[in-house]
C-alpha atoms as a printed R data frame, in Angstrom:
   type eleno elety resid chain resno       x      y       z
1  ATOM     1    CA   UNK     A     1   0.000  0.000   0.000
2  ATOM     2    CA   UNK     A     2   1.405  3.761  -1.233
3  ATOM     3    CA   UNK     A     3   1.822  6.095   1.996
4  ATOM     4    CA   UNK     A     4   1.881  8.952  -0.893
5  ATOM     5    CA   UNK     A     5  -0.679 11.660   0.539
6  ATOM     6    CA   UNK     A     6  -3.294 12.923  -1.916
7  ATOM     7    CA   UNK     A     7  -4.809 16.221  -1.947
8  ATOM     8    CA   UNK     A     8  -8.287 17.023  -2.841
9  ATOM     9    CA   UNK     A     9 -10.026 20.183  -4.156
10 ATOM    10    CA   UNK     A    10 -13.659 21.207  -4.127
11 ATOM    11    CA   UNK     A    11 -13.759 23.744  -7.210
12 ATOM    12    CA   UNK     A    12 -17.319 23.646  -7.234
13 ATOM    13    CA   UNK     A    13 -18.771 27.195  -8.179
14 ATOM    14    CA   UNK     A    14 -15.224 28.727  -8.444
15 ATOM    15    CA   UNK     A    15 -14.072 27.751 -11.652
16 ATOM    16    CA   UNK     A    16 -16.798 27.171 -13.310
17 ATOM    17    CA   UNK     A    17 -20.692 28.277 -12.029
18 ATOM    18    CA   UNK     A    18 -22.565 25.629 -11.782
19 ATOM    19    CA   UNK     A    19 -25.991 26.843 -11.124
20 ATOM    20    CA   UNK     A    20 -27.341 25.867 -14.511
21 ATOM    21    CA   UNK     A    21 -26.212 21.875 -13.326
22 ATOM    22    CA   UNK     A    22 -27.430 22.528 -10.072
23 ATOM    23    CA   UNK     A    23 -31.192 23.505 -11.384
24 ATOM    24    CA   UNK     A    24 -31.425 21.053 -14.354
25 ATOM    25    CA   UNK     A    25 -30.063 17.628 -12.350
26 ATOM    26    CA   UNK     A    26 -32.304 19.098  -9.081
27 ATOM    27    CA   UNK     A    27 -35.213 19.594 -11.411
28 ATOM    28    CA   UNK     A    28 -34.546 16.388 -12.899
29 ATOM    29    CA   UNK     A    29 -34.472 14.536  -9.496
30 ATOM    30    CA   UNK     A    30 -37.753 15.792  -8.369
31 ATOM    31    CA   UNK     A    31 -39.821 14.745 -11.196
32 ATOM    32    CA   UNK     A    32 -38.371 11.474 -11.027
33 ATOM    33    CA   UNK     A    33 -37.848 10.687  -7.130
34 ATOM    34    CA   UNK     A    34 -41.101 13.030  -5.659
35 ATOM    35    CA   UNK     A    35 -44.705 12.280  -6.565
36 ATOM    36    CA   UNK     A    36 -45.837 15.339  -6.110
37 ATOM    37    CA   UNK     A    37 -49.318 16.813  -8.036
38 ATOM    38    CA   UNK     A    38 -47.042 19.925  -8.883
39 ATOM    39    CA   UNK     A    39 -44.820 18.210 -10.606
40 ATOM    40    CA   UNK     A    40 -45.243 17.901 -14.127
41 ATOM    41    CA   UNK     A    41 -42.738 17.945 -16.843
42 ATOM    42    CA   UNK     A    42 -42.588 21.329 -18.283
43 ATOM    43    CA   UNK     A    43 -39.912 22.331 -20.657
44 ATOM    44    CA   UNK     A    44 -40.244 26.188 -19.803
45 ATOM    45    CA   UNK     A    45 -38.767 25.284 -16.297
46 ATOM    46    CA   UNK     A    46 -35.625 23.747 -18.108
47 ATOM    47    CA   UNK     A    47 -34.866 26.660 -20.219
48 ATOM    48    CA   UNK     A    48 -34.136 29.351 -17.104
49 ATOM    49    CA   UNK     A    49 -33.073 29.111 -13.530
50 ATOM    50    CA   UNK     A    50 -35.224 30.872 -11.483
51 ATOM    51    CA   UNK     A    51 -33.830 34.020  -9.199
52 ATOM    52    CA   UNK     A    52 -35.484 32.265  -5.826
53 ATOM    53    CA   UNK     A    53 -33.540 29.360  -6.802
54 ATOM    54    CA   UNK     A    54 -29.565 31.440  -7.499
55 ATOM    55    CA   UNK     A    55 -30.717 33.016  -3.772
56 ATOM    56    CA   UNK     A    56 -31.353 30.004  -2.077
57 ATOM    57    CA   UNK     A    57 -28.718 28.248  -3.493
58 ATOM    58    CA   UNK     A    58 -25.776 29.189  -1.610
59 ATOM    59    CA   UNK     A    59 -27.759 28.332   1.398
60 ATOM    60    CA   UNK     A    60 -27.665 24.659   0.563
61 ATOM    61    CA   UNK     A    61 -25.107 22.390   2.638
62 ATOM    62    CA   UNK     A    62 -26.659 19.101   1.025
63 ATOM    63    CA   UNK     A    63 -27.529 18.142  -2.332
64 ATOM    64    CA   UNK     A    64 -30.354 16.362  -1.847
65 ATOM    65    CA   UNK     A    65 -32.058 20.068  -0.401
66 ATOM    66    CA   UNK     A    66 -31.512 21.239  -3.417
67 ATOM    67    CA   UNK     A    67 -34.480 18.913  -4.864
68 ATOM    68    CA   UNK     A    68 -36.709 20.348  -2.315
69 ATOM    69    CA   UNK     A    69 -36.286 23.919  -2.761
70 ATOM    70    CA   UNK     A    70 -37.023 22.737  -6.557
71 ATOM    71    CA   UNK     A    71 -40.072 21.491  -5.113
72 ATOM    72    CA   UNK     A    72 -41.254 24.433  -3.722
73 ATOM    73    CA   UNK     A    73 -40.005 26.885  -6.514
74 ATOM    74    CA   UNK     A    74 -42.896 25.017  -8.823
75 ATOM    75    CA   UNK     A    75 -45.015 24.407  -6.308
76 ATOM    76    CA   UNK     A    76 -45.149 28.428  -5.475
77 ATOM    77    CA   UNK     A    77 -45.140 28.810  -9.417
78 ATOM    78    CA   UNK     A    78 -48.027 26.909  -9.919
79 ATOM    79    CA   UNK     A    79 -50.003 28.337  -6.937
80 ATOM    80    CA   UNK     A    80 -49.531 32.129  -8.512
81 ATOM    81    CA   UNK     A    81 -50.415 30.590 -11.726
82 ATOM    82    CA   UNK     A    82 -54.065 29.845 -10.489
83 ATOM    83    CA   UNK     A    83 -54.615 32.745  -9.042
């Protein structure tokens, strides 16, 4: 077994922004993994990340939080929507 010592880097958001990945996979995600009535695929929701969703964002610690803010992005959407 090496005793060489490796160094990891978390580049996440510095190099490159990522917010784009962030909303697409999270979006993603929830229509597959929450059954949810708000959820329903609509391609609008692909094309543009939301500002609620760049201000929340650097809020997240976890990834999988990330699917429930996308939650409640549409959900609040769909709400205004109606009335």
């Amino acid at each position: 077994m090496s005793s060489q010592k490796i160094f990891l880097f978390d580049f996440d958001g510095v190099i490159v922004d990522g917010m784009n990945e962030y909303w697409h996979s999270s979006l993603l995600a929830c229509e597959k993994y929450l059954n949810s009535p708000y959820i329903s695929v609509d391609q609008k929701l692909y094309k543009r990340v939301p500002n609620s969703f760049k201000e929340i964002r650097p809020l997240v610690k976890y990834g999988w939080e990330m699917i429930l803010i996308v939650h409640e992005i549409i959900k609040k959407r769909k709400s205004i929507k109606k009335s």
